[in-house]
N, C-alpha and C positions, 0 to 999 in steps of 0.2 A: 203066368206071364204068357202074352201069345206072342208065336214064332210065326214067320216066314216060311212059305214052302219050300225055297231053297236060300241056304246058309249063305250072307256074305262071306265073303275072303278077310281072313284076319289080317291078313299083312297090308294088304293095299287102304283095309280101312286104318289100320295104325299111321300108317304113313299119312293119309289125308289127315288127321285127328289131330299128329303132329305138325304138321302144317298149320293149322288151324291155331294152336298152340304161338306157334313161332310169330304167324307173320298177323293173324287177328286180334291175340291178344298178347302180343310183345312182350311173350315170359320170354329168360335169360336161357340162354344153351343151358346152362346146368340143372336147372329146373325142367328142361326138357327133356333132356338125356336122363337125368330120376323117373321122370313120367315112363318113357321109352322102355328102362331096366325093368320099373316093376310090371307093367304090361306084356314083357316079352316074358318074363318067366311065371306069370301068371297063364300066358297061353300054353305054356310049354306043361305045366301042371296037370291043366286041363284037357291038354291031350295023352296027357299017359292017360287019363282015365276015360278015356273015348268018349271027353266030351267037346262040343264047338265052343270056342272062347267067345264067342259073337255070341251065342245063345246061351249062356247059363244061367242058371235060374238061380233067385236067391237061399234053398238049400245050397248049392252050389257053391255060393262067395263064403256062404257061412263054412263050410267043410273047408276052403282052403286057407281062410285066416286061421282055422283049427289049427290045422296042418303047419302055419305057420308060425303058432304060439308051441308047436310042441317040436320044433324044428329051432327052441331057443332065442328066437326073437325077438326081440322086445314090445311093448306095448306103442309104444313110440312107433316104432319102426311099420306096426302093424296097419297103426294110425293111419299113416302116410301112403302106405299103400291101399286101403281102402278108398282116400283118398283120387289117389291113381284112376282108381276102378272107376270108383263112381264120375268123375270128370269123363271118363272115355265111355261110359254106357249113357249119359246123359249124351253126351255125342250124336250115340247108333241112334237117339231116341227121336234127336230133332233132326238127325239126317230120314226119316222115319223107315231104318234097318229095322226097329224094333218098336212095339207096341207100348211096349212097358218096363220102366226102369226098374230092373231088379235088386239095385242099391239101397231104393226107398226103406224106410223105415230102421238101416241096419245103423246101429250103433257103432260111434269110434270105442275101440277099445280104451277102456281105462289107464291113464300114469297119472304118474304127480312128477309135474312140471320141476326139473332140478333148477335148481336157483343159479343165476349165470355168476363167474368169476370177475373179480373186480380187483385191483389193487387199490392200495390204502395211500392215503396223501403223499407218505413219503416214499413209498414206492415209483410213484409216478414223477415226483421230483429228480428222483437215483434216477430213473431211466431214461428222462428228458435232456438229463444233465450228460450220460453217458457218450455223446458223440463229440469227436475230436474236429471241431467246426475249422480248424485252421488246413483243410483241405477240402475241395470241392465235395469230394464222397461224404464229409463230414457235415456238413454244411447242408447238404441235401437232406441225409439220416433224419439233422435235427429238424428241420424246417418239416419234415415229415410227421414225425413223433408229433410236435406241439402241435399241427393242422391235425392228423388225428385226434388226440384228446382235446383238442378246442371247438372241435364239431362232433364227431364221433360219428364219422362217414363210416360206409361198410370199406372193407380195404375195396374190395374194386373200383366204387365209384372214386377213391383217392390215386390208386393206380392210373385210375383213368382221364383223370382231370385235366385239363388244357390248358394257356394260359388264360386261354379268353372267357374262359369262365372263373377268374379271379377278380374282384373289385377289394382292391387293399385299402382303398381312401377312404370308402366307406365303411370298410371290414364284412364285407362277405363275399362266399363263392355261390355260385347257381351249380347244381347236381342233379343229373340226369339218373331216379333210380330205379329198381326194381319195376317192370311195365311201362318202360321209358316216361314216368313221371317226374317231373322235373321240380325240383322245390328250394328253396332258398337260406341259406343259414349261416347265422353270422359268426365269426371269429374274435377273440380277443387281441387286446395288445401284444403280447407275447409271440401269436400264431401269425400276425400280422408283421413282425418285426421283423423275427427271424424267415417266412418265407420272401418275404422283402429283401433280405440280406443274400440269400439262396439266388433270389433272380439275378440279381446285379453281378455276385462274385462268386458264385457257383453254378449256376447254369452254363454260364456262355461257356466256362472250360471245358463241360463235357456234352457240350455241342459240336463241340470243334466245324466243322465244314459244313455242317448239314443244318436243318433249320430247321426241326420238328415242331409240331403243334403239343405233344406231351408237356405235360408240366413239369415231371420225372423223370430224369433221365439215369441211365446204366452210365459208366467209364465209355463204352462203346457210342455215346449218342442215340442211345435206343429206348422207347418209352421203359420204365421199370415194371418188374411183373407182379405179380398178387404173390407165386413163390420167391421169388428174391427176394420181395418186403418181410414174408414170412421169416423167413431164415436171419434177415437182417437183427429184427426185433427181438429174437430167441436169443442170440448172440450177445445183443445189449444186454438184454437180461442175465444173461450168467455173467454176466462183464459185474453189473453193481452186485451178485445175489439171491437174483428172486427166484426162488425154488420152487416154489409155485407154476403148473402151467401156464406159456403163456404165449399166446397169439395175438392180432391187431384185433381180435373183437374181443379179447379181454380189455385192451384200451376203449374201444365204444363203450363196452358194459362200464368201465369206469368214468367214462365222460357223465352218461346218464344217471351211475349210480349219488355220481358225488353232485349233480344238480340238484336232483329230489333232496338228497340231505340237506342241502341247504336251500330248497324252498322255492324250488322251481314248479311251476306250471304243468299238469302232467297234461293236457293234450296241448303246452308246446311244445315241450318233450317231444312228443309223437310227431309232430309238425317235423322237428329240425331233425328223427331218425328215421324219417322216412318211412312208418310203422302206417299200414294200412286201416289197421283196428286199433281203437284203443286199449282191447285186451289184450295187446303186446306188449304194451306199453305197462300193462300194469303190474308186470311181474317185478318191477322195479320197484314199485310201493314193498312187494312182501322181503326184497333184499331191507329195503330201509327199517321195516319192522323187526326184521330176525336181528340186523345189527341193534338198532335198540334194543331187544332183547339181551343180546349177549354185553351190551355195557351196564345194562342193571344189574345183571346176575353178578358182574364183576365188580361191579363199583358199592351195591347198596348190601348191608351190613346183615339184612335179613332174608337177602334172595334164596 
């Protein structure tokens, strides 16, 4: 790879890189702040071994995902961070820091994709049913639950949602997500009723004086956060039973999983979750697959 006769500064090019990140291609702080992690202790690395993290060559990447496989991390994780790299050396490459991307050619390390968690029909009925609607806080819970599983929003963009991006008459919301792409997805009767019932006699109570744009609110009149939905939903769950892990994107994973099972569209699928490739989307075919597997083995005489 050819160098520069004198080394950029790693920090100031981080910082542009992420900049670039932020404000060009409108990735999420969380996704930036990953980028920022695995970049900042990939330099750090590289300078124990008195090398420039602006200039390392691809021996170089290769020795420190070594280092990173035998430092117990996962294949996954490894992925991700290669990732990393390669984003911010294609960077140096078209800011022309550097001649040549050192990334080229290098391989993701290998996993096998775990199959995501999903509850079972009556699980999702236990949990939907679980909020005591004869209070505002109740009433909000549920209207939450059902818009989750009747869309299978990520919790942010549900967190996040305003009124004004509700259409109840027609049944759908409009969702600002991932790369400020905004896409449209409709809701059923249920999701429609109850966050209907939510506007009229549960918001305004915990609005009290103030006038928020949130669609969500706390006791306090304050939009609701991605961890108080988290904690909320955990709580229901030991409430009916479910022993099973469980977070707001095991509800997506069951919106999507219980579609496919009965015969849904797999790139509307992708359409209503917001899913940039359709090979996101299609890890939902091999849940449908493993479950049919596991009903023949139990049900057919000769499995």
């Amino acid at each position: 790879m050819g160098e520069r006769p004198q080394s950029p500064e790693f920090a100031p090019l981080l910082a542009e890189y992420l900049a670039e990140l932020t404000v060009g291609r409108s990735l999420s702080p969380l996704t930036v702040q990953a980028y920022r992690a695995d970049l900042q202790r990939f330099a750090q690395w590289a300078k124990q071994k008195g090398l420039d993290p602006c200039q390392c060559q691809r021996g170089d990447i290769r020795l420190y995902l070594s280092y990173l496989r035998a430092q117990g991390i996962s294949a996954r994780s490894s992925a991700r961070v290669l990732s990393s790299l390669r984003g911010f050396f294609r960077y140096l490459v078209a800011q022309e820091k550097l001649t040549e991307d050192p990334t080229l050619e290098l391989e993701h390390p290998r996993f096998l994709r775990s199959l995501p968690r999903f509850l079972s029909n009556e699980e999702v009925e236990a949990l939907l049913a679980a909020p005591d609607t004869a209070s505002p806080q109740g009433l909000r819970d549920k209207a939450m639950l059902e818009l989750l599983y009747a869309t299978g929003l990520r919790v942010s963009e549900l967190v996040g949602l305003t009124v004004g991006q509700l259409r109840l008459d027609p049944g759908f919301v409009r969702v600002v997500g991932k790369g400020n792409k905004e896409r449209v997805v409709p809701m059923g009767r249920e999701a429609r009723h109850w966050v209907g019932r939510y506007l009229e006699h549960g918001r305004p109570k915990l609005m009290g004086r103030k006038v928020p744009q949130a669609l969500f609110l706390t006791v306090r009149g304050e939009p609701m956060s991605r961890q108080r939905f988290w904690q909320l939903i955990k709580g229901y769950g030991r409430q009916v039973g479910i022993t099973s892990p469980l977070s707001p994107h095991v509800l997506r994973h069951s919106f999507a999983t219980h579609l496919l099972s009965n015969g849904a569209d797999l790139r509307a699928l992708q359409v209503m979750l917001g899913h940039a490739h359709i090979s996101t989307t299609e890890i939902y075919t091999h849940v449908t697959r493993e479950r049919l597997r596991q009903l023949y083995e139990r049900a057919h005489p000769r499995a």
